[in-house]
Phi, psi and omega in degrees: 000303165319331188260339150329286173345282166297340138321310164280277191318275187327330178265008200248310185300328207283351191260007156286300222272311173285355145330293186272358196261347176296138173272164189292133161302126169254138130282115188228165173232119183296169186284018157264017210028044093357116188265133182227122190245110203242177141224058169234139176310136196299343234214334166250035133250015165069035168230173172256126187302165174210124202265144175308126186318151181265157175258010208264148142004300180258015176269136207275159185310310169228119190313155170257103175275133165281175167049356181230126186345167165294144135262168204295176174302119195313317190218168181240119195270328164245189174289300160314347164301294174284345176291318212273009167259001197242289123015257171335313181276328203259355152306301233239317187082037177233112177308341195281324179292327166290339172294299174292007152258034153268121178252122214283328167328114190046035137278138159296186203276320170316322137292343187274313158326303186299303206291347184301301202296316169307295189304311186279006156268354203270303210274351166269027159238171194284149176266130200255331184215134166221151174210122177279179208306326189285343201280152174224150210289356192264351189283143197243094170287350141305338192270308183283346144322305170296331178265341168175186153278147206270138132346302225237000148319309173289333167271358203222346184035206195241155183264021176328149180217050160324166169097212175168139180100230197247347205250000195306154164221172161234124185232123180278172201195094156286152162254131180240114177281103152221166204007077180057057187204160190244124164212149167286155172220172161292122172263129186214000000 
């Protein structure tokens, strides 16, 4: 009977026990302020850790990171916003900013995959035009920002013209206004 026991605690402990033997999420922000959720310690991706806001009483609402960027803005509110974020990605070569102005609703992971691959062959050629559909070569889109966001963007989407040469290309972008925010879909 005794040894039946110590048997059943002991099978009880080993199916306990890789429960608490898992590792820990780190949160870190890479040296691009980038946020990165690893479970290898922040210091062997060269990033800095950042620990989950304390509930406690004497803790201030939000820890103070040193040294590290802003990060960018969730959505882009107007039309000059969204050119100069657009810009931006293709400054930079990075597809993943171009990626954050997208709105992702209802593709599967198999399109999002593609079209990310797409997005990362797009920001490696030089951007030669970006315009939206309403625009014409005499409109001054700043002119048209200051009185609001323009309408007729979300009907008419955006225009890139990339490459240069034999590799020139044209890639369309619908616009979609939601909950006050300008994002691309892929025109399909």
């Amino acid at each position: 009977m005794r040894a039946s026991a110590l048997l059943l605690l002991l099978s009880l402990l080993a199916v306990a026990l890789p429960g608490q033997a898992q590792d820990a999420i780190h949160r870190c922000v890479d040296a691009r302020g980038n946020p990165v959720f690893t479970d290898q310690p922040c210091a062997s991706l060269q990033a800095t850790s950042v620990q989950a806001p304390s509930t406690t009483a004497g803790a201030s609402a939000s820890p103070a990171l040193p040294d590290l960027p802003m990060p960018m803005q969730s959505c882009a509110g107007t039309a000059a916003e969204l050119r100069q974020r657009v810009i931006d990605a293709f400054a930079l070569r990075d597809p993943n900013r171009l990626a954050g102005l997208m709105l992702w609703r209802g593709y599967g992971r198999a399109a999002v995959i593609g079209d990310i691959r797409s997005l990362g062959q797009l920001v490696r050629q030089p951007l030669l035009e970006i315009h939206f559909g309403n625009e014409t070569d005499d409109d001054d889109p700043d002119a048209a920002d200051a009185a609001g966001p323009p309408a007729a963007p979300a009907e008419d989407g955006l225009q890139l013209r990339t490459g240069g040469g034999i590799d020139e290309r044209s890639t369309r972008f619908a616009i979609t206004r939601q909950a006050g925010c300008l994002w691309l879909r892929y025109r399909g």
